[in-house]
C-alpha positions in Angstrom: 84.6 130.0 113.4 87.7 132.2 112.8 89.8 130.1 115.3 88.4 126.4 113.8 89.6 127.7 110.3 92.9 128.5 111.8 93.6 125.1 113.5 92.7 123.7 110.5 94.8 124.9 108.7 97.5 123.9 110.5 96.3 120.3 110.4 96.4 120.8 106.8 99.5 122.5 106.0 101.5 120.4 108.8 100.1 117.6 106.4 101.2 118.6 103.3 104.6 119.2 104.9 104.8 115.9 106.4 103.7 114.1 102.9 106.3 116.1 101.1 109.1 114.9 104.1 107.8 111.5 102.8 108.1 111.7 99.3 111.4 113.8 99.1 113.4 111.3 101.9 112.9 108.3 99.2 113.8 110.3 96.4 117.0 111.2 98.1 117.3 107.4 99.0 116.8 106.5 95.5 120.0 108.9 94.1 121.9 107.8 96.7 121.1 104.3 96.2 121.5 104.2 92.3 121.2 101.0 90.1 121.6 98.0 91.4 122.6 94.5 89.5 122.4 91.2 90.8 125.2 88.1 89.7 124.9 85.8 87.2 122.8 82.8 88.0 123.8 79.2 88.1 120.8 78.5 86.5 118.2 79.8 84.2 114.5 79.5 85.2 111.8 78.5 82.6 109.9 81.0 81.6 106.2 80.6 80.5 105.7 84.7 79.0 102.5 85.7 78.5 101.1 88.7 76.4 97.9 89.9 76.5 96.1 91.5 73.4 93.0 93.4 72.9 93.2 94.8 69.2 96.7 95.1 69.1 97.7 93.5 65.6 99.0 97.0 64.4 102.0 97.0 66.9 102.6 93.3 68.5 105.0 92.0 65.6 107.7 94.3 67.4 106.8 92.7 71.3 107.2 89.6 69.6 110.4 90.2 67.9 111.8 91.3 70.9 111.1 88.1 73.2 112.5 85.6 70.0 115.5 88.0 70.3 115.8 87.4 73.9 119.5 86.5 74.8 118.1 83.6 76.5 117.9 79.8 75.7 115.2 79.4 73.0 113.8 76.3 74.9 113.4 77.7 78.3 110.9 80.5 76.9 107.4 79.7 75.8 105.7 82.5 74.4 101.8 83.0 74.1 100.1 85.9 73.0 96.4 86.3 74.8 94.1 87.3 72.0 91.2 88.5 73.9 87.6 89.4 72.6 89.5 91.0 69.7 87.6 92.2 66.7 90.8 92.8 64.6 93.8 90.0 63.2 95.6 90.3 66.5 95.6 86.2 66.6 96.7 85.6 63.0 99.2 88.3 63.2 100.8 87.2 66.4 101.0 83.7 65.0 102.9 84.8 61.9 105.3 86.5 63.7 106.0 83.3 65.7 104.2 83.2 68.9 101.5 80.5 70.5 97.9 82.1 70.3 95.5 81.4 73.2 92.1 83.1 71.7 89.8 84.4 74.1 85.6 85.0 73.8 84.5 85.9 77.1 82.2 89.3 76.4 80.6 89.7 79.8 84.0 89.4 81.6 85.9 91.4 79.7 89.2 93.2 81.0 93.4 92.6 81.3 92.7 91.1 84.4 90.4 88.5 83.8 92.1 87.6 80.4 95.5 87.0 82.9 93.2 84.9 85.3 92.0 82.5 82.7 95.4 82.3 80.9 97.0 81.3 84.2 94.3 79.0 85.0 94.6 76.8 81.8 98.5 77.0 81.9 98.0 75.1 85.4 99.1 72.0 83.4 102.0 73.5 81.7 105.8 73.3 82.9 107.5 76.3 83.5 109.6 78.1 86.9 107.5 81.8 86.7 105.5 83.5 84.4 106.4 87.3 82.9 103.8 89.3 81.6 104.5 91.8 78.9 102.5 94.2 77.2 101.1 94.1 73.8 103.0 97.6 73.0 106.6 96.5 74.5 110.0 95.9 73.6 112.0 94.2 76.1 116.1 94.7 76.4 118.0 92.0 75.0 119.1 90.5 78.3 115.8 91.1 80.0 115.2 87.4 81.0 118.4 87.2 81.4 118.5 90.0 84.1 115.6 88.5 85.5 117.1 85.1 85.9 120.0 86.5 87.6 117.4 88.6 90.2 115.8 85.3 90.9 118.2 83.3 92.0 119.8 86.4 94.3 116.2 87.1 96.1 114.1 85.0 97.9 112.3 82.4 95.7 108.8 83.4 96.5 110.0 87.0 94.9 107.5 88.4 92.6 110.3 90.7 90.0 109.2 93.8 88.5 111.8 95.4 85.5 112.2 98.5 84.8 108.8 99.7 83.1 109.9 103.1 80.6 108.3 104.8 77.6 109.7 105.1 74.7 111.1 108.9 74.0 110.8 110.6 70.9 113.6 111.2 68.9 116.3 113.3 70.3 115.2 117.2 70.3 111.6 116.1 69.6 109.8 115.3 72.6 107.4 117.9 73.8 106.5 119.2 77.6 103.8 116.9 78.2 105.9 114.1 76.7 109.0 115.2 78.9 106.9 115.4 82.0 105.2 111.8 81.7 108.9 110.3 81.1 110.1 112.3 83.5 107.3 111.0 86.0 107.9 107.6 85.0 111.6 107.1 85.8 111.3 109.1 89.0 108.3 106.3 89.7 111.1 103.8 89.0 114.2 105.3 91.2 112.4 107.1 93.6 109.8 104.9 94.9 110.5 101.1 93.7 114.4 101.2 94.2 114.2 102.4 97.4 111.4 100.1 98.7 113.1 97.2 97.0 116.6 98.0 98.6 114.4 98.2 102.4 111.9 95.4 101.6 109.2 97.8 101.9 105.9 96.8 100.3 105.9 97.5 96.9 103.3 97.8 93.7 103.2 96.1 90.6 103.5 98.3 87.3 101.3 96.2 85.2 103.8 95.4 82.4 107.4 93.7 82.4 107.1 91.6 85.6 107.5 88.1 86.8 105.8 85.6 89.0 107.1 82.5 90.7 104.7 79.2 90.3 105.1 78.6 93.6 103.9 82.0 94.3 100.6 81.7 92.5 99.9 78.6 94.3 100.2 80.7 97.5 98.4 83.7 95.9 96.7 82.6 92.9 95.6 85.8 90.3 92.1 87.0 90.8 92.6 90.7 90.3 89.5 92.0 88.1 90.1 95.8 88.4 91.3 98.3 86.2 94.2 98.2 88.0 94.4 94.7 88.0 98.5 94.7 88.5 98.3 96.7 92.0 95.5 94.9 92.8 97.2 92.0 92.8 100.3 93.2 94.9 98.1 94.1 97.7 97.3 90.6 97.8 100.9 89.6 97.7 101.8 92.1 100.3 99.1 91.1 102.8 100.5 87.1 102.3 104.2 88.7 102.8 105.1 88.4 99.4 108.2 90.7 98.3 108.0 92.6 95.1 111.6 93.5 93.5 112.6 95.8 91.1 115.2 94.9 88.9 116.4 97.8 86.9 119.2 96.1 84.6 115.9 94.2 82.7 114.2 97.0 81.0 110.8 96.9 79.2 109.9 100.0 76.9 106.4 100.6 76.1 105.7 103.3 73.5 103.6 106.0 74.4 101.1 108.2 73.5 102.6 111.3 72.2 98.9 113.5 71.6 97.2 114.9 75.2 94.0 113.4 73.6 94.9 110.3 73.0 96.6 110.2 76.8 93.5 111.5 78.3 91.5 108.3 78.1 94.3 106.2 79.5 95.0 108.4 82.5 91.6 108.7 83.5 90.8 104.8 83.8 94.0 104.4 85.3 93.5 107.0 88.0 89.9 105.7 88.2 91.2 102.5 89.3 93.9 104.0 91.5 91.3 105.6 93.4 89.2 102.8 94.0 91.9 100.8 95.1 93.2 103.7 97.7 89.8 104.0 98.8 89.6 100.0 99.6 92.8 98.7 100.0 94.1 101.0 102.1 92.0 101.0 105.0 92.6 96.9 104.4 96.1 97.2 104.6 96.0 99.3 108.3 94.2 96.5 109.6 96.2 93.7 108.4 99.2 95.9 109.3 97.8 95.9 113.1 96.7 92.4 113.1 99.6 90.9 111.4 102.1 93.3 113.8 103.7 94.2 110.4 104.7 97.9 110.5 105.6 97.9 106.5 101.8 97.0 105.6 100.7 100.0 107.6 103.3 102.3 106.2 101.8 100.7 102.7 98.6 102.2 103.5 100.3 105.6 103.7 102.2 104.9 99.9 98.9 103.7 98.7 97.6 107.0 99.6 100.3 109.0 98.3 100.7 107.4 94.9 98.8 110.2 93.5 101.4 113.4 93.6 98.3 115.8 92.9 96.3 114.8 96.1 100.0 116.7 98.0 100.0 119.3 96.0 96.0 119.7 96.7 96.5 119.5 100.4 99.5 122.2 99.6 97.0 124.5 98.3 94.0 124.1 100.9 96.9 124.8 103.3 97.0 128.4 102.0 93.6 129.1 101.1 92.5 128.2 105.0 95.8 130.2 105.5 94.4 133.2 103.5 90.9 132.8 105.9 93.3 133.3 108.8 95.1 136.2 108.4 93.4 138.0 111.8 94.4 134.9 113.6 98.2 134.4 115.4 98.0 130.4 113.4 98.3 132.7 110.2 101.8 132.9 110.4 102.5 128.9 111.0 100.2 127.8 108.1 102.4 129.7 105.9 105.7 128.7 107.1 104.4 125.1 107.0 102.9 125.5 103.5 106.3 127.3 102.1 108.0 124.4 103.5 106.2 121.9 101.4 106.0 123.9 98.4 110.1 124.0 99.0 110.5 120.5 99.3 107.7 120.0 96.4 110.5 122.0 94.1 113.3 119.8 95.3 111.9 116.9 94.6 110.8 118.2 90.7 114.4 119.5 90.5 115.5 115.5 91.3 112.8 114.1 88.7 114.1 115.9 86.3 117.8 115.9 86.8 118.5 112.4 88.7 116.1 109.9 88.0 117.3 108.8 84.6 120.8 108.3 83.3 120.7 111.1 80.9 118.9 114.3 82.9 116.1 115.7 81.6 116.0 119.3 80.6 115.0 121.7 82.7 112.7 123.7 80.6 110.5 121.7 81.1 109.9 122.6 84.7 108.1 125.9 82.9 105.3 123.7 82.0 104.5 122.1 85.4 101.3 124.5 85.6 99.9 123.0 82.3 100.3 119.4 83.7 99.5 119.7 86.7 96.1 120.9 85.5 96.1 117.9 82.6 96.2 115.2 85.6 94.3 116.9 87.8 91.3 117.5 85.6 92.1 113.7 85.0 91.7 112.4 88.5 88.5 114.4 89.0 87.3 112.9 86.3 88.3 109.7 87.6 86.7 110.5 91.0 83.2 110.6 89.5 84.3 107.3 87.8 84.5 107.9 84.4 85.5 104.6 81.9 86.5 102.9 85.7 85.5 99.5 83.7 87.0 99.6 80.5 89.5 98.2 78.9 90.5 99.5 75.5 93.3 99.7 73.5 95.2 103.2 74.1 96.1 105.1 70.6 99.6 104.7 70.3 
């Protein structure tokens, strides 16, 4: 029994070192890489932009603002705001700050996703060259579209754009450790996983907010993602029918977020509710398209899909050294630890990188003295999520 414990141990921690490898090779990649933009275009796509609302009449005047602000011919934008199932003055407000209202009733299909799929579905007859779906809680840079126009016509036309998704900080000197960690996390999602996959063409994921969609791609893969996470959902799809997703960092969407742990709580648990599901489903998908397709990247994808939860490496880290700690009468004893001090090495990198090279302006390092207290935040998250806790619901998030 001794011995079984021992090997598997080493199974484990050789694991958790190989994940680590994984995660810390893009991350170098992506500070090696840095920002990328792409020329100016010849010409500037239409844009039909599309933001869906549950509730949100307190804070979609700004969103709104920001797209009429756009430094972007007027007439090549048309902007509707998705009113869906909402109790509140979302509609009216959204209409007085100058946007079309699409007003949806639909309470036994309720969700982001479905209220995308029947938006896209009646704009069937409309005119425009891609969509771009924004958040109801967003501000988008000046030259967003711009930057986006300029991406389009440098990729391939079927390219489904993604810009760079960021929270709002506080004010400077204000921001607090879990604050600091989540925008820490955040742009390390950006420059460490999509700039890198973008740059090798790599399968990547859709964050949901601030990204753009071909109409000839939807003809190809039209949207049917119902799920909480409706967004990478979607990009499996996309993947699967060798659809690229590109990041394009110059066009930057803020979204402002939740500054109380309480308030995040909710949020992170249907998120990584939805995460789960889709690992658990997609993945195993994706291996055996990857095989039958002869496409290596969709079988690497099944290994990102797997990985885009940091906690389930740092888990596997500290399995290694509890079967370590069962072991320590057997001669694997001393490999399981070198192993498992490897990852937790290349684990510190990688949190030294987040914090000092994924953002223009580096984070402060203080806050690496909280990692205990949030790592136990979004792991008591995700095993909440695992017993699927509000995996179906789709609520407006206290801002």
């Amino acid at each position: 029994m001794a011995h079984a414990i021992a090997i598997a141990g080493v199974i484990v921690a050789a694991a958790a070192l190989a994940a680590s490898i994984y995660i810390l090779v893009f991350a170098l990649w992506g500070v090696r890489l840095g920002p990328r933009r792409s020329p100016a275009a010849a010409s500037l796509p239409t844009f039909l932009l599309l933001i869906p609302a549950h509730n949100e009449s307190a804070g979609i005047g700004p969103t709104i603002q920001s797209v009429l602000a756009q430094n972007y011919p007027r007439d090549r934008i048309r902007l509707v705001t998705i009113a869906d199932n909402c109790t509140d003055d979302t509609a009216t407000v959204a209409a007085q700050c100058g946007s079309e209202v699409w007003q949806r009733t639909d309470t036994e299909n309720r969700g982001k996703g479905q209220a995308l799929a029947w938006a896209l579905d009646r704009a069937d007859s409309i005119p425009f060259d891609r969509v771009l779906i924004v958040d109801a809680d967003s501000i988008l840079a000046p030259d967003f579209l711009r930057e986006m126009a300029n991406a389009s016509a440098a990729l391939p036309p079927n390219s489904v754009l993604q810009g760079r998704y960021e929270f709002s900080p506080s004010p400077q000197g204000t921001a607090g450790w879990f604050e600091t960690f989540t925008l820490a996390s955040k742009a390390a999602e950006n420059s460490f996983v999509y700039r890198p996959r973008s740059s090798a063409s790599l399968v990547n994921l859709i964050q949901g907010n601030g990204f753009s969609i071909p109409r000839s791609t939807l003809s190809i893969v039209p949207f049917r993602a119902t799920s909480v996470v409706e967004d990478a959902e979607y990009a499996i799809s996309l993947a699967i029918a060798n659809v690229p997703v590109h990041l394009v960092e110059p066009a930057r969407v803020l979204s402002r977020m939740t500054q109380n742990l309480n308030d995040a709580a909710p949020q992170r648990i249907r998120w990584a509710s939805g995460i789960f599901q889709l690992i658990f489903g997609a993945s195993p998908r994706l291996l055996f398209q990857g095989i039958r397709q002869r496409r290596w990247q969709l079988i690497e994808a099944s290994l990102m899909l797997l990985l885009t939860s940091r906690v389930l490496v740092v888990a596997v880290t500290l399995l290694s050294f509890v079967l370590g700690a069962l072991s320590l009468s057997q001669p694997q004893f001393r490999v399981i630890l070198a192993l498992a001090l490897a990852a937790v090495l290349l684990q510190t990198i990688y949190l030294v990188l987040m914090f000092r090279k994924s953002a223009t302006t580096p984070f402060s390092m203080n806050g690496l003295l909280f990692m205990p207290a949030y790592l136990a935040v979004v792991s008591f998250s995700q095993a909440l999520a695992l017993i699927g806790l509000r995996r179906k619901r789709w609520a407006r998030t206290v801002r």
